[in-house]
C-alpha positions in Angstrom: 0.0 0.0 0.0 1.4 3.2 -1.1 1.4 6.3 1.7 0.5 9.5 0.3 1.5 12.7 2.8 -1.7 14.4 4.0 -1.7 18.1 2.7 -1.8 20.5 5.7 -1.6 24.6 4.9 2.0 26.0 6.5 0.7 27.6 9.0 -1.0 24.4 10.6 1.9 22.5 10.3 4.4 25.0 12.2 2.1 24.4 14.9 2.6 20.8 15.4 6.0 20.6 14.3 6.1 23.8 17.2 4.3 20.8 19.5 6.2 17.7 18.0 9.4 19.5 18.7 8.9 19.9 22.1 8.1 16.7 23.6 5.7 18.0 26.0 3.2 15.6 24.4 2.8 12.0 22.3 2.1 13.6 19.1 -1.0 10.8 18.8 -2.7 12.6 22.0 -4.9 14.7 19.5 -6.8 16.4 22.8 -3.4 17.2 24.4 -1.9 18.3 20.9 -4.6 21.0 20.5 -4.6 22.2 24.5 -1.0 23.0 23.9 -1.0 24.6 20.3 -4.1 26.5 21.8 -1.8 27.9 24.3 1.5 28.6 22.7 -1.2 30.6 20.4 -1.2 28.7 17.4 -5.1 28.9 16.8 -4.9 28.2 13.1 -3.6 24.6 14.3 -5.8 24.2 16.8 -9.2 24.2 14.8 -7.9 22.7 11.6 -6.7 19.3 14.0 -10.7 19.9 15.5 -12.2 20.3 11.9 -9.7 17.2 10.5 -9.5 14.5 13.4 -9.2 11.5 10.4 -6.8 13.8 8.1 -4.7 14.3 11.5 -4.6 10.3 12.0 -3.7 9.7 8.4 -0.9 12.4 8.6 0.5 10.9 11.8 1.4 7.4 9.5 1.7 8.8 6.6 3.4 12.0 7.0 2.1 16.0 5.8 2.4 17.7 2.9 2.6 21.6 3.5 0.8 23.2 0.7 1.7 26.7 -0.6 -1.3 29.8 0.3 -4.2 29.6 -2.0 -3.8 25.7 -2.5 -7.0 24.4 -1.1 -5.9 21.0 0.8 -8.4 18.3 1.4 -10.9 18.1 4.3 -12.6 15.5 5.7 
């Protein structure tokens, strides 16, 4: 089975890489994930990991794609 990176906008993905980097939480503890990116002020992150719980999943196995302003990335 082929894995095909999950396209996430750039500003969504600094946040959890922001997260990811560090440590605080296991990147797979979506609640947690959000509660911090909430409070280190990344808000952009925060609803698009509320709005794509399944896209979020899939990324976490099959890695992101950042996609350039005005691309239109999938939402479940």
């Amino acid at each position: 089975m082929e894995k095909h990176p999950v396209p996430i906008p750039a500003r969504v993905f600094e946040g959890l890489e922001a997260v990811r980097q560090s440590g605080v939480t296991n990147m797979c503890d979506r609640p947690r994930v959000i509660e911090i990116a909430e409070f280190w002020g990344f808000e952009e992150t925060a609803d698009w990991l509320r709005a794509n719980r399944h896209l979020y999943a899939q990324g976490i196995f099959h890695g992101f794609r950042v996609v350039e302003e005005g691309d239109t990335p999938c939402v479940d």
